[in-house]
C-alpha positions in Angstrom: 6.8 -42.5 11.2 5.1 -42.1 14.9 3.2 -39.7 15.8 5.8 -38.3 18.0 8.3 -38.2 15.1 6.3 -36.2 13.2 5.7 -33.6 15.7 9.4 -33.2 15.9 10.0 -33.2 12.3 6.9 -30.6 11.7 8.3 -28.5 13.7 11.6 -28.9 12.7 10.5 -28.2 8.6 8.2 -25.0 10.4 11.2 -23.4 11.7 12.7 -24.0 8.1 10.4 -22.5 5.9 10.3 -19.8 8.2 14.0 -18.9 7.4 13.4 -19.3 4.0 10.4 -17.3 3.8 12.4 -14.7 5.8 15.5 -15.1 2.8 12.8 -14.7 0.6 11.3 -11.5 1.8 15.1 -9.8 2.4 15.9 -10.3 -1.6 16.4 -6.8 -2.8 13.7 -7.3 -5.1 10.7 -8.2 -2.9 11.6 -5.4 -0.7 11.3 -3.3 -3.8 7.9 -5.0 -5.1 6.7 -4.1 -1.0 7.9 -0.6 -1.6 6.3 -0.1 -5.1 3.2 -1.7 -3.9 3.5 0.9 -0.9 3.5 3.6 -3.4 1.2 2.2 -6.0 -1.5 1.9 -3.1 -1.0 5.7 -2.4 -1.1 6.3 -5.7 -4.2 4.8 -6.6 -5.9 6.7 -3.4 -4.6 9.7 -4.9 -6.2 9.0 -8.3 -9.1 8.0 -6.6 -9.5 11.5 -5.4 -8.8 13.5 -8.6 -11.3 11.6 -10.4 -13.6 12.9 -8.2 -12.5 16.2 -8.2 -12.5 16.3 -11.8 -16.1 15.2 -12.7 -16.8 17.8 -9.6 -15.3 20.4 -11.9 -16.5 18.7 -15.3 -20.2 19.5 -13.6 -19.5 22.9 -12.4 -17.9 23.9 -15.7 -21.2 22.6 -17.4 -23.3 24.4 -15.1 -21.7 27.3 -15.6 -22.2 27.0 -19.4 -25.9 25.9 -19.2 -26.5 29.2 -16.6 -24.5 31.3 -19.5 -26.2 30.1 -22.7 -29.6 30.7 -20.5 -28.5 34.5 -20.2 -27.8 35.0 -23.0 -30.9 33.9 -24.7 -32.3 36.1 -21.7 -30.6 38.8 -23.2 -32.1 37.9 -26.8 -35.9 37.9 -25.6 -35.6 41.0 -23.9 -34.0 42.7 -27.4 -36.4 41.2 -29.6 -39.5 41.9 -27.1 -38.3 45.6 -26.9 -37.9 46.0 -31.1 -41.4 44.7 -31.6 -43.2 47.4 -29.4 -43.6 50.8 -29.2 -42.2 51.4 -25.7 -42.2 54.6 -23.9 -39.2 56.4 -21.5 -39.9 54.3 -18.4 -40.6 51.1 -20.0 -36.9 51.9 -22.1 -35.4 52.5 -19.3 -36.4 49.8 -17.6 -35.6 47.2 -20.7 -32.2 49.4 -20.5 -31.5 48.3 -16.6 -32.8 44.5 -17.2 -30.1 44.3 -20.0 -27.4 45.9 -18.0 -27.9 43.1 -15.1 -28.3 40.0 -17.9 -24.8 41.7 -19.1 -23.0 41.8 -15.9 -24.4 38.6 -14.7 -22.8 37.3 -18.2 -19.7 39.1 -17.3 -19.4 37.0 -14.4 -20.4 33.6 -15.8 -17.9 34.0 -18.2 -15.1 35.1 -15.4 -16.3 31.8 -13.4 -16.2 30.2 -16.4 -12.4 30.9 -17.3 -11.4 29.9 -13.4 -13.6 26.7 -13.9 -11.7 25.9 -16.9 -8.2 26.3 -15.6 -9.6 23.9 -12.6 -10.7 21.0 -15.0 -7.4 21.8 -17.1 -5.3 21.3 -14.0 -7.2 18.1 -13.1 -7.0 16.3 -15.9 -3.6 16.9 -16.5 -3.5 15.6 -12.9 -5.2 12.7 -13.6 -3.0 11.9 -17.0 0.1 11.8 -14.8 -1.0 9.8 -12.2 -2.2 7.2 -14.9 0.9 7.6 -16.6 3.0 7.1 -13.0 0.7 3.9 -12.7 1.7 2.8 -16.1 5.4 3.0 -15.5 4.6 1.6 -11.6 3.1 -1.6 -13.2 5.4 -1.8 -15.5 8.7 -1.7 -13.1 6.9 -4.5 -10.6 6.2 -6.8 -13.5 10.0 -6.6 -14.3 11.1 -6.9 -10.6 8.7 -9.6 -10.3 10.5 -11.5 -13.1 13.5 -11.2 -11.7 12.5 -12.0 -8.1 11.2 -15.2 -9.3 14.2 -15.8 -11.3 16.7 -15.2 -8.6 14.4 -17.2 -6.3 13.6 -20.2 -8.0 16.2 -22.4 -5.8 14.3 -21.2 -2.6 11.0 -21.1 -3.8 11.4 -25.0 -5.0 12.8 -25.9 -1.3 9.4 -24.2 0.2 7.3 -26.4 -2.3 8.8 -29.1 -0.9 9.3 -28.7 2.8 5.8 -27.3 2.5 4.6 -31.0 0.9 6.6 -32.9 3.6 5.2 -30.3 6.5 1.4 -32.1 4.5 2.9 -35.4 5.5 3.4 -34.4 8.6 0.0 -33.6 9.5 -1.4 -36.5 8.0 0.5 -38.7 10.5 -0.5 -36.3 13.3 -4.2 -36.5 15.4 -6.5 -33.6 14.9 -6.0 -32.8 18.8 -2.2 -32.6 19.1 -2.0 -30.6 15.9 -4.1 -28.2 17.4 -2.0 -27.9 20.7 0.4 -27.4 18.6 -0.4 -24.5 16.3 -1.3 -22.9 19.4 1.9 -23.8 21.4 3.8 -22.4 18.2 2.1 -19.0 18.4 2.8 -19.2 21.7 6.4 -19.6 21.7 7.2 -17.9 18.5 7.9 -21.2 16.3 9.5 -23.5 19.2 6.3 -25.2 20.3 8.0 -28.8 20.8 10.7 -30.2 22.3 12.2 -33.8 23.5 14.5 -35.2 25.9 18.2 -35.5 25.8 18.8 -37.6 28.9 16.4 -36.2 31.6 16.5 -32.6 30.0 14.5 -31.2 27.5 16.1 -29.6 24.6 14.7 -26.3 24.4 14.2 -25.3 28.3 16.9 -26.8 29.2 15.7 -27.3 32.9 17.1 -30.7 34.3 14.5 -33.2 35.8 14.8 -34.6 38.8 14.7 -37.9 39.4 11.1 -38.3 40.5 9.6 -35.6 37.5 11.4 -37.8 34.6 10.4 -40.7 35.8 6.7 -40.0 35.6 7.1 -38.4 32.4 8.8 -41.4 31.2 6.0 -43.8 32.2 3.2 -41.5 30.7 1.8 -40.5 27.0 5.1 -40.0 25.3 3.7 -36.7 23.7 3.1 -34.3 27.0 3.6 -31.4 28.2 7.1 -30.1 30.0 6.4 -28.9 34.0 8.6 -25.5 33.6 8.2 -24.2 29.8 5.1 -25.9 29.4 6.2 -26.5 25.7 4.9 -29.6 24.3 7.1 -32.4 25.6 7.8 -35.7 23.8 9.2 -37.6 26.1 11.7 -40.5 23.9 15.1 -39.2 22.7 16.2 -38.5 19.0 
């Protein structure tokens, strides 16, 4: 195979694959396994952040207990230090006032503490359900997976191959025209080559004149086309 042939025919199993690869991605079930992925992405972002709202209120409810059990044994000094000395009326009244404020500040504490709680509760249950969610998630993609690859086998087994022949291709073609044309093909959305059907090229379909084809035809028989500026091989197929 020339080198000229295999541009054609590159091209040629290029615009092939991509209508198989576009069959491939219109099956019901990839466009599912896109739209769970879609949602398992959120989803995961969204667990992401509970997490961290949890252990945020895992910490606060454990500072709150830490800052109660401290009053309390607050509380305790101040009895036992007021049982084991003779105080008099000021000193009672002041042990009296310092117990009032350890009690209210416990009050409190233990208010936080029931608001806390709920938090964490709510989290966690949060958390369970979104982990459950991306249990049933992975689960439903593994069984659309199966059956996309089932119901895809014929196509998949036609890319494997075009996609071995496209390798052949390539290995027949120099380094410097393939990269002319894997530009030329981004360039023109897929239709990077064309050849000559008399003295007009199949793509741009612009005739030559007399004096254009006949340079063309005594030049490099891979070139490029004077209007579309397409790559141009310049013998008939």
């Amino acid at each position: 195979m020339s080198e000229s042939e295999a541009l054609v025919r590159l091209q040629a199993t290029d615009i092939e694959l991509m209508r198989l690869h576009h069959t491939l991605d219109d099956m019901p079930q990839a466009q599912k396994l896109a739209t769970i992925a879609k949602a398992a992405r959120k989803l995961q972002s969204q667990l992401t952040a509970i997490i961290g709202q949890r252990k945020d209120a895992e910490m606060d409810v454990a500072e709150n207990q830490r800052k109660h059990e401290e009053t309390l044994a607050k509380i305790q000094t101040v009895q036992a230090e007021a049982a084991q000395r003779q105080a008099s009326f000021r000193e009672a009244r002041d042990v009296e006032a310092h117990l009032t404020a350890l009690a209210k500040q416990q009050e409190k504490l233990e208010h936080a503490y029931i608001e806390k709680a709920e938090t964490l509760d709510k989290l966690t249950r949060a958390e369970k359900n979104a982990r459950d969610l991306g249990t049933k998630l992975a689960a439903e993609a593994k069984a659309t997976q199966e059956s996309f690859e089932k119901d895809s086998a014929d196509l998949r087994a036609e890319v494997r191959k075009l996609e071995a022949e496209r390798k052949q291709c390539e290995n027949e073609i120099t380094v410097e025209v393939l990269e002319r044309y894997e530009e030329a093909s981004k360039r023109f959305g897929g239709l990077a080559v064309e050849y000559l059907v008399g003295n007009v090229p199949t793509v741009c379909r612009v005739k030559l004149p007399p004096a254009d084809f006949g340079k063309l035809k005594r030049g490099p028989e891979i070139t490029e086309c004077p209007y579309c500026h397409r790559i141009l091989v310049t013998r008939e197929f």
